[in-house]
LOPANU-703369 format. One line per field, with one value per residue (C-alpha): y, z, x; residue number from 1; chain. Coordinates in Angstrom, 2 decimals, decimal comma. Example, Ala and Ser with C-alpha at 12.3 -4.5 7.8 and 13.67 -1.06 7.14 Angstrom:
BEGIN
py: -4,50|-1,06
pz: 7,80|7,14
px: 12,30|13,67
k: 1|2
c: A|A
//
This chain:
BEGIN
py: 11,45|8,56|6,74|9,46|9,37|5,19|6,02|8,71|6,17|3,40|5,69|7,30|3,43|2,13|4,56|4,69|0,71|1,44|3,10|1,17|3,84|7,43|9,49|11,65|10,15|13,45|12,00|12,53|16,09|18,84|16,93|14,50|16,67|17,68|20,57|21,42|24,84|23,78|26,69|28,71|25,99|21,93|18,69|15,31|13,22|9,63|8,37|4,97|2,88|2,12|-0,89|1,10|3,06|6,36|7,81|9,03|11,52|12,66|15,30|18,45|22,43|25,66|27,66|31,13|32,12|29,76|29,97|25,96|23,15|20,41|17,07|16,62|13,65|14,55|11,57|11,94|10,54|7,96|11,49|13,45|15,44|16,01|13,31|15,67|12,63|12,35|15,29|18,71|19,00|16,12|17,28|16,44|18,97|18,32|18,81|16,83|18,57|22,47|21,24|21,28|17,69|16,18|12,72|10,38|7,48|5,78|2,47|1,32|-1,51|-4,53|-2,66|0,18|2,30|5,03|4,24|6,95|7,93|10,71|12,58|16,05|18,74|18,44|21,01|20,87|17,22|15,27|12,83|10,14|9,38|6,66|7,42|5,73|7,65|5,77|5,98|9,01|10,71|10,90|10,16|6,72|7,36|3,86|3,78|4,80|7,94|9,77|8,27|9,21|6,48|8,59|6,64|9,09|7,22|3,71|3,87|5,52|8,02|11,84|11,56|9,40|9,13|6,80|5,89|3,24|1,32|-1,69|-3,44|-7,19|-8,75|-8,81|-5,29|-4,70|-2,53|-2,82|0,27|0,87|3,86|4,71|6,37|8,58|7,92|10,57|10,14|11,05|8,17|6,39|2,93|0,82|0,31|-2,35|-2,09|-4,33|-2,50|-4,21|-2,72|-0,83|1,03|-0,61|-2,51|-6,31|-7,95|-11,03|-9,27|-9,05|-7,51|-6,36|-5,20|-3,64|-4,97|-3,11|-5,01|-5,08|-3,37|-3,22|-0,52|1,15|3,06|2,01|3,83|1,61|2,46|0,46|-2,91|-5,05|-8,04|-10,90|-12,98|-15,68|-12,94|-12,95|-9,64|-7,75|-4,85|-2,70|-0,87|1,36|0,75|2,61|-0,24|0,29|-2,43|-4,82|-6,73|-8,66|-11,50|-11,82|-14,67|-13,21|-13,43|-10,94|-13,65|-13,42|-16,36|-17,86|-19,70|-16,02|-14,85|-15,71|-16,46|-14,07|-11,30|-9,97|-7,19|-5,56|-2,33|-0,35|2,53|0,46|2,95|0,95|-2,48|-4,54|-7,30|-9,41|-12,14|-15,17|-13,89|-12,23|-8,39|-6,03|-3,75|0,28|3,00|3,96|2,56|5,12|7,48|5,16|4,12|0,24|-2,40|-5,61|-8,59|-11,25|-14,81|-16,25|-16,96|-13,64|-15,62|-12,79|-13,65|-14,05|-13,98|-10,22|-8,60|-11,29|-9,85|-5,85|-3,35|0,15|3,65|6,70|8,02|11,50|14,07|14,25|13,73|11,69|8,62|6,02|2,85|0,72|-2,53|-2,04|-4,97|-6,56|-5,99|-3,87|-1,62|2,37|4,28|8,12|10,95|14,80|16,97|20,93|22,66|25,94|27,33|24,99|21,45|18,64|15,15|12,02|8,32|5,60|2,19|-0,93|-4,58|-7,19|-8,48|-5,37|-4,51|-0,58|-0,51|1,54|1,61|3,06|7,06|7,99|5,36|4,18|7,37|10,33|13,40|16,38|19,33|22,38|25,68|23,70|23,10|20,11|17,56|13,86|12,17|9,19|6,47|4,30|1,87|1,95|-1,24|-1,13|-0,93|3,50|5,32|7,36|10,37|12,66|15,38|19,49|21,33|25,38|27,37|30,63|33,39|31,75|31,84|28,93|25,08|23,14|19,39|17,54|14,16|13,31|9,99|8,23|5,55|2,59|0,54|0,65|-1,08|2,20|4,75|2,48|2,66|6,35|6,45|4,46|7,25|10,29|8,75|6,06|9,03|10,73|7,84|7,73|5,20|2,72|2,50|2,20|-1,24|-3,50|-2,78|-4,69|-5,75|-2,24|-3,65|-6,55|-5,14|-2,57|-5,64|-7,28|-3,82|-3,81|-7,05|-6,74|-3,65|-5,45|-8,06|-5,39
pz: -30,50|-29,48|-28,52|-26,33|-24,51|-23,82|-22,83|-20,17|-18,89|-18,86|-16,68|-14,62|-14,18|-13,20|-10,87|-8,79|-8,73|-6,85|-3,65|-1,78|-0,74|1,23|-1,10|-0,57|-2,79|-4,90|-5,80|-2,47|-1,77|-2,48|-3,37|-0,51|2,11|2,88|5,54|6,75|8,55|11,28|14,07|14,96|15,17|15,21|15,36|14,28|17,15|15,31|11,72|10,91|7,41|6,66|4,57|1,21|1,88|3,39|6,11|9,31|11,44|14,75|16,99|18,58|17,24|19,07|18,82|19,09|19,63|22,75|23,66|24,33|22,19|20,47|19,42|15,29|13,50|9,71|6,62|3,34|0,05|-1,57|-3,07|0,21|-0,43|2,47|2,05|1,70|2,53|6,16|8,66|7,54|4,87|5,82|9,50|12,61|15,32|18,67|22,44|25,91|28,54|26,89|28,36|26,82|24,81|22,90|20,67|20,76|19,65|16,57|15,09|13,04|14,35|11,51|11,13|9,39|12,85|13,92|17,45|19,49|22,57|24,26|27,76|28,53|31,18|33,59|36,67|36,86|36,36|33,06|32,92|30,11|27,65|24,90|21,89|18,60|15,44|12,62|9,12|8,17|10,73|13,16|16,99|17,53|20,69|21,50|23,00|26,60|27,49|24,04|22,69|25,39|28,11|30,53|32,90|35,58|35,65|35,82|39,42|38,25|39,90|39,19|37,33|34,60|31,00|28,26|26,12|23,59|22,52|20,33|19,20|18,67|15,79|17,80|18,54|21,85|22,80|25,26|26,46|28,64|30,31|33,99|36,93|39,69|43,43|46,54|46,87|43,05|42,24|38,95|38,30|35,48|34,28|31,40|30,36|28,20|27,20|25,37|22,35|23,79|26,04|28,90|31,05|30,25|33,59|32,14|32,00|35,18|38,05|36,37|33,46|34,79|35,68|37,92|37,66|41,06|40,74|44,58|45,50|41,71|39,70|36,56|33,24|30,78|27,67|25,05|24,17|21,44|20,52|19,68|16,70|19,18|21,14|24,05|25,04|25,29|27,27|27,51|31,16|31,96|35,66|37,45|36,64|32,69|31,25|31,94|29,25|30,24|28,63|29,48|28,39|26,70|30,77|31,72|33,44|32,87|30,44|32,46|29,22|28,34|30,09|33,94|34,52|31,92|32,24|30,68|32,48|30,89|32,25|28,73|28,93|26,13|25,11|21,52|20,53|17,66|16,48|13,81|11,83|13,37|16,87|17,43|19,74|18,15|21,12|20,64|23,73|24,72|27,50|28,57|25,51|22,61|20,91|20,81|19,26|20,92|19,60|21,89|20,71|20,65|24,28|25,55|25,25|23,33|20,00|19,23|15,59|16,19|16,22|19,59|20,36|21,03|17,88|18,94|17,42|19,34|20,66|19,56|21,53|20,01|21,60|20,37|19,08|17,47|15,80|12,84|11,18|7,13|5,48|4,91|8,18|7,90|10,72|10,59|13,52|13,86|15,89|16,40|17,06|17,55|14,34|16,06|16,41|14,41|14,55|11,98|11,93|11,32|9,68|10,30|8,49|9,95|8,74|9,31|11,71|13,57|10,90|9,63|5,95|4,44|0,85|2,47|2,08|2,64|4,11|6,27|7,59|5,51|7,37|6,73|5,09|5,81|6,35|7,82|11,18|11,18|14,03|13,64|16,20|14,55|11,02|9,54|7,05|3,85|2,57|-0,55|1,63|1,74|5,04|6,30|8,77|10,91|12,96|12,54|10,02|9,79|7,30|5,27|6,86|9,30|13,02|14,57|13,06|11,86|10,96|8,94|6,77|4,68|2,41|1,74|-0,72|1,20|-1,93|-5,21|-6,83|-6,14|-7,60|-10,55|-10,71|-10,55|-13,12|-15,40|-15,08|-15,28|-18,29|-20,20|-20,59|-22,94|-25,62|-28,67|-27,72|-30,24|-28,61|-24,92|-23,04|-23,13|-20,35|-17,33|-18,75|-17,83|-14,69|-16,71|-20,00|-17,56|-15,50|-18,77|-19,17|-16,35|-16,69|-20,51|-19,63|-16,77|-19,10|-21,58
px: 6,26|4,95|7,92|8,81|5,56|6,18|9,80|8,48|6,23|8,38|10,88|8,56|6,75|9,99|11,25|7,94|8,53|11,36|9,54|7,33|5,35|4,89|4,06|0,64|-1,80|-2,46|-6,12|-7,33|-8,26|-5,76|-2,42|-3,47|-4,55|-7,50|-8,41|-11,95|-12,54|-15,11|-15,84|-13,32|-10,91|-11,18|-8,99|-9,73|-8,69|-9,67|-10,66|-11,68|-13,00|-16,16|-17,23|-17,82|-14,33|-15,99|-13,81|-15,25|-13,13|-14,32|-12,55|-14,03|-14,29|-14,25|-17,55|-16,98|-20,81|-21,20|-17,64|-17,45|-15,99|-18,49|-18,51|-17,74|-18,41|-17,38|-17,60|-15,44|-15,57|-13,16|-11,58|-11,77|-15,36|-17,31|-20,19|-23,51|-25,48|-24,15|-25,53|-25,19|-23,12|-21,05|-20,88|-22,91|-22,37|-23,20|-22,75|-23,97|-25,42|-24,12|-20,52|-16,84|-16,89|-14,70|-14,65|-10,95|-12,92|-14,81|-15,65|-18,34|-20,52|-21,83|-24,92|-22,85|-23,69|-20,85|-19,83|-18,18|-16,55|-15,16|-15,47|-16,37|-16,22|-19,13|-18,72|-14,85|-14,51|-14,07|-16,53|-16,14|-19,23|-20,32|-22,91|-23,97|-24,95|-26,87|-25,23|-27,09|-25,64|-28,50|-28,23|-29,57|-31,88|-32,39|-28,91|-28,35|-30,60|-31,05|-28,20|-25,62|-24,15|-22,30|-20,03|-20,82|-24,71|-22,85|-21,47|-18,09|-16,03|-17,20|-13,76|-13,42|-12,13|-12,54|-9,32|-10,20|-13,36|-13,69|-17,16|-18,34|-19,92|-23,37|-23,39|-22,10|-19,43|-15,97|-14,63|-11,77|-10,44|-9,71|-11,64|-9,70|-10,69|-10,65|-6,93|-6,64|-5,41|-6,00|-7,52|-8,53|-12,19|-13,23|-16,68|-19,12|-22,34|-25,21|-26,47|-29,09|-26,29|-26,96|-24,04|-24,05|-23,96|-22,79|-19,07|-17,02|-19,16|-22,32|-20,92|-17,01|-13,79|-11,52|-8,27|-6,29|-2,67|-1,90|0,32|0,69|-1,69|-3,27|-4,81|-6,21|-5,13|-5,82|-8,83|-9,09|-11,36|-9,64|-11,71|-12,44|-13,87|-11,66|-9,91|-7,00|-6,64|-2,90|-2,79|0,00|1,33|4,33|6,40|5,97|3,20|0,49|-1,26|-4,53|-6,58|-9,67|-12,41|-15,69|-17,31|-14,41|-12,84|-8,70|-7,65|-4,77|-3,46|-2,20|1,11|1,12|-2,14|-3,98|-1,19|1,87|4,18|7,45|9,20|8,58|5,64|3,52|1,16|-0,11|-1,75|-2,08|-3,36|-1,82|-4,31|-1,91|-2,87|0,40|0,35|2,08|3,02|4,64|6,25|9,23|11,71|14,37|15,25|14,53|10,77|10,21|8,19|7,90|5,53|4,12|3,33|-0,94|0,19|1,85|5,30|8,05|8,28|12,25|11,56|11,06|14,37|14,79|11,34|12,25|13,17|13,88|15,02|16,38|13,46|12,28|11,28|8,10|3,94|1,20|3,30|0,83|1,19|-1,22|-0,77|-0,71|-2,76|0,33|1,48|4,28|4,28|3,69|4,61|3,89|5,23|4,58|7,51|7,92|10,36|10,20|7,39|5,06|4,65|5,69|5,22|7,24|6,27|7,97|7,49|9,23|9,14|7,25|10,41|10,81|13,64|13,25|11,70|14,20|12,24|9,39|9,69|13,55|15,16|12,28|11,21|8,63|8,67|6,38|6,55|8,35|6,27|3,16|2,19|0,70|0,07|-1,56|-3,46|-4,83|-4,00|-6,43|-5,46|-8,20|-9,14|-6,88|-3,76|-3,30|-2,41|-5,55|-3,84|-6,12|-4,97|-5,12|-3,33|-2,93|-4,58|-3,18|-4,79|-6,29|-5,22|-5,86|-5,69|-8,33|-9,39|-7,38|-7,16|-4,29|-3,94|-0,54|0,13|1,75|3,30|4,83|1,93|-0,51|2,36|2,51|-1,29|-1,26|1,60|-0,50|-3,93|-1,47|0,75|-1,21|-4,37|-1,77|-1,55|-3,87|-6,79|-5,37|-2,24|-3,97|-3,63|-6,86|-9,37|-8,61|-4,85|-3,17|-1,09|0,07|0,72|2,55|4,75|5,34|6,81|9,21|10,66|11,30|13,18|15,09|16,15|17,53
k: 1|2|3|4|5|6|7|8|9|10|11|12|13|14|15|16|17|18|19|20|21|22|23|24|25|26|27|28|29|30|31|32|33|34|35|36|37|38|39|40|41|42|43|44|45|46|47|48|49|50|51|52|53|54|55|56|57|58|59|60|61|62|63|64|65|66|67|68|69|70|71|72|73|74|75|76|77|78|79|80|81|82|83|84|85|86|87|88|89|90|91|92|93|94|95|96|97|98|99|100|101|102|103|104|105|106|107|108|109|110|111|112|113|114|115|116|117|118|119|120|121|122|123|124|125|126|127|128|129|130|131|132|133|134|135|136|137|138|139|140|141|142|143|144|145|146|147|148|149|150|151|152|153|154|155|156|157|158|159|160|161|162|163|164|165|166|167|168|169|170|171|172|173|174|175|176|177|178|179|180|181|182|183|184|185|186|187|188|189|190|191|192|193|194|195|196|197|198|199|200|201|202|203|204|205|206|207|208|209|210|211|212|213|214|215|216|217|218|219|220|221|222|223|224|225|226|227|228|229|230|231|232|233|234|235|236|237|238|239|240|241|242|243|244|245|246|247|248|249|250|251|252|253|254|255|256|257|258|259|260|261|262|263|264|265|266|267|268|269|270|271|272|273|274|275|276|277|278|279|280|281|282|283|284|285|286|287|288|289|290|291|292|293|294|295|296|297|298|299|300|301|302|303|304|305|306|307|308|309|310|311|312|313|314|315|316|317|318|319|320|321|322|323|324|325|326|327|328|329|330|331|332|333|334|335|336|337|338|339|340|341|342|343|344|345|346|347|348|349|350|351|352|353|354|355|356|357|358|359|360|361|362|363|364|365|366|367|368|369|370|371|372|373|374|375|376|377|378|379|380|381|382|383|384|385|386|387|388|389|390|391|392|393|394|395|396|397|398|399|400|401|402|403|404|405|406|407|408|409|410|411|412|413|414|415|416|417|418|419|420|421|422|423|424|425|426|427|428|429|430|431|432|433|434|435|436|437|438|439|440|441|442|443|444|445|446|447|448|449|450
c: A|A|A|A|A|A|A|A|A|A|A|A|A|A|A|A|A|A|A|A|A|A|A|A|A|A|A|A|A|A|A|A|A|A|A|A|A|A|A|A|A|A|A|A|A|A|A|A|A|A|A|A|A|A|A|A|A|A|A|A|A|A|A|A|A|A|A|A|A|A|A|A|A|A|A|A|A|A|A|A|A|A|A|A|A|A|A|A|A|A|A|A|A|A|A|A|A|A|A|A|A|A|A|A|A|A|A|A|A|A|A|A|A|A|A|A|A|A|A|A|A|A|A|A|A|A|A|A|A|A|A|A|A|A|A|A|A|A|A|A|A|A|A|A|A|A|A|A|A|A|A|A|A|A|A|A|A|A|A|A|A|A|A|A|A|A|A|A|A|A|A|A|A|A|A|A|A|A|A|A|A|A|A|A|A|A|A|A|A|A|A|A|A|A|A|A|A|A|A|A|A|A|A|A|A|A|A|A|A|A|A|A|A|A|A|A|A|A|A|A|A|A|A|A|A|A|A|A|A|A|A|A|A|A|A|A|A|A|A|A|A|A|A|A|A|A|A|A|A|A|A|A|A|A|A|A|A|A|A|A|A|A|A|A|A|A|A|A|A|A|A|A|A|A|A|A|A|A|A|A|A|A|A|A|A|A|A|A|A|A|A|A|A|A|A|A|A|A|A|A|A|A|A|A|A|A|A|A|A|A|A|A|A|A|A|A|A|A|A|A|A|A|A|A|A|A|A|A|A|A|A|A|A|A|A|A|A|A|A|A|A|A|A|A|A|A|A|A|A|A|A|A|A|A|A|A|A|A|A|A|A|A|A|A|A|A|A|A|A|A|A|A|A|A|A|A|A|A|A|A|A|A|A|A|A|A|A|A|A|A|A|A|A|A|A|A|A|A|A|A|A|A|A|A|A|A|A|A|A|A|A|A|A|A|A|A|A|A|A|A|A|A|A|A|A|A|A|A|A|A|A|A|A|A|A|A|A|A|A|A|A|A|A|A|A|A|A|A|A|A
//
């Protein structure tokens, strides 16, 4: 009997070695997903890792007794439980001004504060909005005017929107977005608040940039902080791309690209950040989805697939891109399958090369039967794929919030192989504490050899 137990593990050890990664991690909520029914129906539009490996979705939900959608902040567990210590019942609930709002953005600051950002709809026009909640889940009303900064009260156009958001180690906050003028068309604003919410007028003019694009409209898409604390910041033009540098003052680093910019003809829509210093850019040009990296100095980096990888594009919405810790890179797109939606993950090398070991052949597509569309990942700090998005419900007739977790490598399945198989032996028999994972590789190669 026994025997047959350590063959069965050896098997099932060394055919999960064999994957390296995709499956849903079945000890995170219900077989890895994990749905929360918030209002009459919700989305989580972004998710994000704290420190102690809580996850913190935000999104919006549909109140049917006021007839408007709210703000949601919700923060899970390491297992996917709602975290009863945060809000109500995991939840904070909350609206600006009794308008339509809506979070897309959320980081967490060094002092373990939730920043967030978002825009809502203020008498016809969409109007876009920063806030900070302390870790307990309460507004923190010593930012901005009770905790809100709308752009609106900055000197920005009646119609704005705020598209990304990233946060120094001292607190204060970059945002970028765009504002629309009278002639409706679109321009690029960068923004530097100090932590108190107000604008830092020691960044561009008094706290914006409005990059020039003569002749072409802009929408800033995308701002990162580099660990020198210089900035990125991806702008969609008509021409396809622009990718600006800027020095901590807001000034453009002209040591970056041609003078402190980089322009390419593909709609570049993502940005990462590698730890050499290398941009990890994701769109589409024409009908295929690319990756392109950029060198420290905005120079393409040939050792990239010659700088460009691509794949037929799909007809799909919401594409996305993250960096793995390892960083391998995980695209996502949404696609209709009649009259639901499914979702696609794609996993490419560290060269630009497709990962065909990660799901089947490179690619781990969702499941039949369930409409489910992702807006955001989040990497955890042990390496697993955090998804957020809105999932349907049986019975239910409209979609709510949803998390899912993915393992990303074969060392987590053979972790999980070891707590579903090894619990099974007689204690005796049981690997030493803290020597399962080499007892279990000692394992593997004896087996290879034989």
């Amino acid at each position: 009997m026994l025997k047959r137990i350590l063959k069965s593990l050896i098997i099932s050890i060394i055919y999960n070695s064999l994957f390296a990664g995709g499956n849903l991690d079945t000890s995170f909520g219900t077989n890895g997903i994990v749905i929360s029914q918030i209002g009459a129906e919700s989305e989580a539009k972004a998710v994000t890792t704290a420190q102690n490996g809580k996850i913190i979705a935000v999104g919006r939900a549909w109140l049917e007794q006021i007839e408007h959608d709210r703000c949601v902040i919700a923060r899970y567990n390491l297992n996917g439980s709602l975290d009863l210590a945060f809000g109500t019942n995991g939840r904070v609930i909350f609206d600006i001004n009794n308008q339509d709002s809506v979070l897309s953005n959320v980081k967490i600051d060094t002092n373990s504060n939730i920043v967030i950002a978002g825009n809502l709809n203020e008498e016809e026009q969409t109007v876009g909005f920063i806030s900070r909640v302390l870790s307990n889940g309460a507004i923190d009303t010593s930012f901005g005017q009770n905790g809100i900064v709308k752009l609106d009260s900055l000197g920005i156009t009646e119609y704005s929107q705020i598209e990304s958001i990233d946060v120094q180690n001292n607190g204060k906050i970059i945002a970028i977005g765009y504002e629309e003028n009278e002639d409706q068309e679109k321009d690029t604003i960068i923004l530097r608040f100090n932590i108190n919410g107000s604008l830092d007028n020691s960044f561009g003019a008094n706290g914006i940039i409005r990059p020039p694009f003569q002749g072409s409209q802009s929408l800033g898409l995308k701002i990162i902080i580099q660990p020198d604390n210089k900035i990125l910041a991806l702008m969609r033009i008509d021409q396809g791309y622009s990718l600006a540098r800027y020095n901590s003052d807001g000034t453009l680093d002209t040591t970056f690209g041609n003078l402190g910019i980089v322009t390419g003809n593909q709609y570049m829509n993502y940005m990462n950040l590698q730890t050499d210093g290398k941009i990890v850019l994701a769109g589409r040009l024409q009908n295929s989805f690319v990756l392109n990296r950029l060198n420290n100095n905005g120079t393409n980096d040939a050792s990239f697939t010659n700088g460009l990888s691509s794949v037929p594009y799909l007809e799909s919405r919401s594409m996305g891109m993250i960096l793995q810790n390892d960083e391998k890179i995980i695209t996502k797109f949404n696609y209709e399958f009649g009259p639901t939606w499914k979702y696609k993950l794609i996993r490419f090398n560290q060269n630009g090369v497709l990962d065909t070991s990660f799901g089947n052949n490179g690619i781990v597509d969702s499941e039949i039967g369930k409409s489910r569309f992702i807006y955001d990942l989040a990497i955890t700090q042990d390496g697993k794929l955090i998804i957020c998005g809105t999932s349907s419900l049986p019975g239910i007739e409209y979609d709510h919030f949803m998390l899912g977790r993915y393992k990303t490598s074969a060392e987590q399945e053979v972790v999980e192989t070891y707590e579903q198989q090894y619990k099974y032996l007689p204690y005796g028999k049981r690997p030493s504490e803290g020597k399962e994972k080499e007892e279990i590789e000692a394992t593997l190669k004896k087996v290879k050899r034989e």
